[in-house]
C-alpha atoms as a printed R data frame, in Angstrom:
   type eleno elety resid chain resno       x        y      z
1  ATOM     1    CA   UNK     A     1  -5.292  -86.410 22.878
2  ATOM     2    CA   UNK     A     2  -4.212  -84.102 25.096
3  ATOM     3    CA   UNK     A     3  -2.388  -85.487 28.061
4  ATOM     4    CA   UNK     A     4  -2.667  -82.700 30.488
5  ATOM     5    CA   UNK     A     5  -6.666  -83.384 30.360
6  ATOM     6    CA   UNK     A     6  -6.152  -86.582 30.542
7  ATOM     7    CA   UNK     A     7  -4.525  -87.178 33.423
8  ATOM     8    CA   UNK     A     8  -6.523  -84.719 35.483
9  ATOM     9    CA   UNK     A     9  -9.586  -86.062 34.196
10 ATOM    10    CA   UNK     A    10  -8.625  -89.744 34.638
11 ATOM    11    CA   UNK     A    11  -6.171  -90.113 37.114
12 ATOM    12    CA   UNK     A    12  -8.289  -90.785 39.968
13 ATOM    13    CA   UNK     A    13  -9.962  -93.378 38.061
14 ATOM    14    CA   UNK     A    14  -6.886  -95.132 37.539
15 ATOM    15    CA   UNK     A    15  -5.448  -94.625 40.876
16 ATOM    16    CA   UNK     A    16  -8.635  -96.328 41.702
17 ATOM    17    CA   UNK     A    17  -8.140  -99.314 39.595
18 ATOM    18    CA   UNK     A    18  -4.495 -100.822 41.480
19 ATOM    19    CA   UNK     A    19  -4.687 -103.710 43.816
20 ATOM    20    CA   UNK     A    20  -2.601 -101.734 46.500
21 ATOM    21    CA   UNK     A    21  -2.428  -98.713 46.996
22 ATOM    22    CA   UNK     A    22   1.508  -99.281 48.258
23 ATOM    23    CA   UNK     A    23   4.551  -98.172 46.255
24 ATOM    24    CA   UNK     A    24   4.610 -100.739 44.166
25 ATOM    25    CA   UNK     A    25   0.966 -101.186 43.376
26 ATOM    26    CA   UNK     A    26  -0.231 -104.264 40.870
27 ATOM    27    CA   UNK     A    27  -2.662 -102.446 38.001
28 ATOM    28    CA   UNK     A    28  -5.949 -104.268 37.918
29 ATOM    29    CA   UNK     A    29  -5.733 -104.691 34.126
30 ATOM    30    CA   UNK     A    30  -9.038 -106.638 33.742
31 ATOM    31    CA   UNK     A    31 -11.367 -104.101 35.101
32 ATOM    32    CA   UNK     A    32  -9.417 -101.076 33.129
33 ATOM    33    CA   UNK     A    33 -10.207 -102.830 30.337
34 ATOM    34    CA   UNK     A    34 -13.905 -103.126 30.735
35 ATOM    35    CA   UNK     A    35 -14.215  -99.339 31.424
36 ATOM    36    CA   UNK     A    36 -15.524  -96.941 28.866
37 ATOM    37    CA   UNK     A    37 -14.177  -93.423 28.396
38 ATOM    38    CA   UNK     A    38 -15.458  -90.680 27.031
39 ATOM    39    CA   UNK     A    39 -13.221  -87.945 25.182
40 ATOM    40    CA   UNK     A    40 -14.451  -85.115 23.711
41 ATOM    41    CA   UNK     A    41 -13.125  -82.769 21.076
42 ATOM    42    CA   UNK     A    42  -9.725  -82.010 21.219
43 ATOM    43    CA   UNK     A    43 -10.402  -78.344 21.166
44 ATOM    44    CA   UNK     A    44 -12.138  -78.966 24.870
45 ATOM    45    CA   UNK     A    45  -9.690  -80.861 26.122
46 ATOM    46    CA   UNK     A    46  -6.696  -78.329 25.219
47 ATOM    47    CA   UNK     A    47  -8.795  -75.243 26.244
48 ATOM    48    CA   UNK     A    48  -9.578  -77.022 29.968
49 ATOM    49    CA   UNK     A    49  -5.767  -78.145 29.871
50 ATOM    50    CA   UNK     A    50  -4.761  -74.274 29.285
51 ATOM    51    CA   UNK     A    51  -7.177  -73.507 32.184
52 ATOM    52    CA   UNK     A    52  -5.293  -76.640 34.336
53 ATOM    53    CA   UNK     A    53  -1.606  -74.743 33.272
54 ATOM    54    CA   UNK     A    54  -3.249  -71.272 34.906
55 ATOM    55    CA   UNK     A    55  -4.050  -72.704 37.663
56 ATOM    56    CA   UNK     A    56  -0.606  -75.185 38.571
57 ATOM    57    CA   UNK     A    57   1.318  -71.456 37.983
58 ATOM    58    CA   UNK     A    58  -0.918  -69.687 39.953
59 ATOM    59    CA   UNK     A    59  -0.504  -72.478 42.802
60 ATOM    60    CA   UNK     A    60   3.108  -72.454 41.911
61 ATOM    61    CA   UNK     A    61   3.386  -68.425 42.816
62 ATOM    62    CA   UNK     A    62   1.103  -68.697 45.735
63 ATOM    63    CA   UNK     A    63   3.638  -71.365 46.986
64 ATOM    64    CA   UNK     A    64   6.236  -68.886 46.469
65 ATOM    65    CA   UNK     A    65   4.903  -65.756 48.504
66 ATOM    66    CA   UNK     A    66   4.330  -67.963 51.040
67 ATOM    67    CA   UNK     A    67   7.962  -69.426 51.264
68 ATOM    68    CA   UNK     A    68   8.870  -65.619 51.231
69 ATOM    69    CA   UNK     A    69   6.384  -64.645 53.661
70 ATOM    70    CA   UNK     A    70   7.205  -67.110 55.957
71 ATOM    71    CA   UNK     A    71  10.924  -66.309 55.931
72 ATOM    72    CA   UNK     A    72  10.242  -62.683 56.150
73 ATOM    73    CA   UNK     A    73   8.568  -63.755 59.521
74 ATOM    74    CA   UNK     A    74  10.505  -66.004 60.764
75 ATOM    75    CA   UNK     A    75  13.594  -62.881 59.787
76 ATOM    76    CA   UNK     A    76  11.522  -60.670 61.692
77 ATOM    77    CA   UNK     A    77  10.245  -62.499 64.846
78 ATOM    78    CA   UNK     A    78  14.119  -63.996 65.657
C-alpha cells in the first residue's frame, strides 16, 4: 500500500474518528473498526501519490518565490 495515498485519501476520515479534537486526542477505536475501506490497485494509488509529490513541490516553490518576493519588497519599500 502506498502510504502517500493513503494518508491523503484517509486522513480526514481519521481525523474525523478522535473524541477531541485537542492535542492529545483519544482515537475512537470502535467506530474505526466498523468502517470499510476501499483500496484499489496499487498501480492507482502510486500514480495519484506521484501526482500528490508534484503538487507538495510545486506548493513548496510557490512558498519560496513568495518568501523572496516578499523580502524583495519589504528591501525595496524600507
Amino acid at each position: 500500500m502506498n502510504l502517500r495515498w493513503f494518508a491523503y485519501q484517509f486522513q480526514g476520515l481519521f481525523y474525523n474518528l478522535v473524541t477531541s479534537k485537542s492535542d492529545n486526542a483519544t482515537f475512537n477505536k470502535e467506530y474505526a473498526e466498523i468502517q470499510q475501506v476501499q483500496i484499489p490497485k496499487e498501480t492507482f494509488q502510486d500514480g495519484v501519490a506521484e501526482k500528490l509529490l508534484n503538487l507538495d513541490q510545486t506548493i513548496k516553490n510557490l512558498d519560496n518565490m513568495r518568501e523572496q518576493l516578499e523580502n524583495l519588497l519589504e528591501y525595496e519599500i524600507v
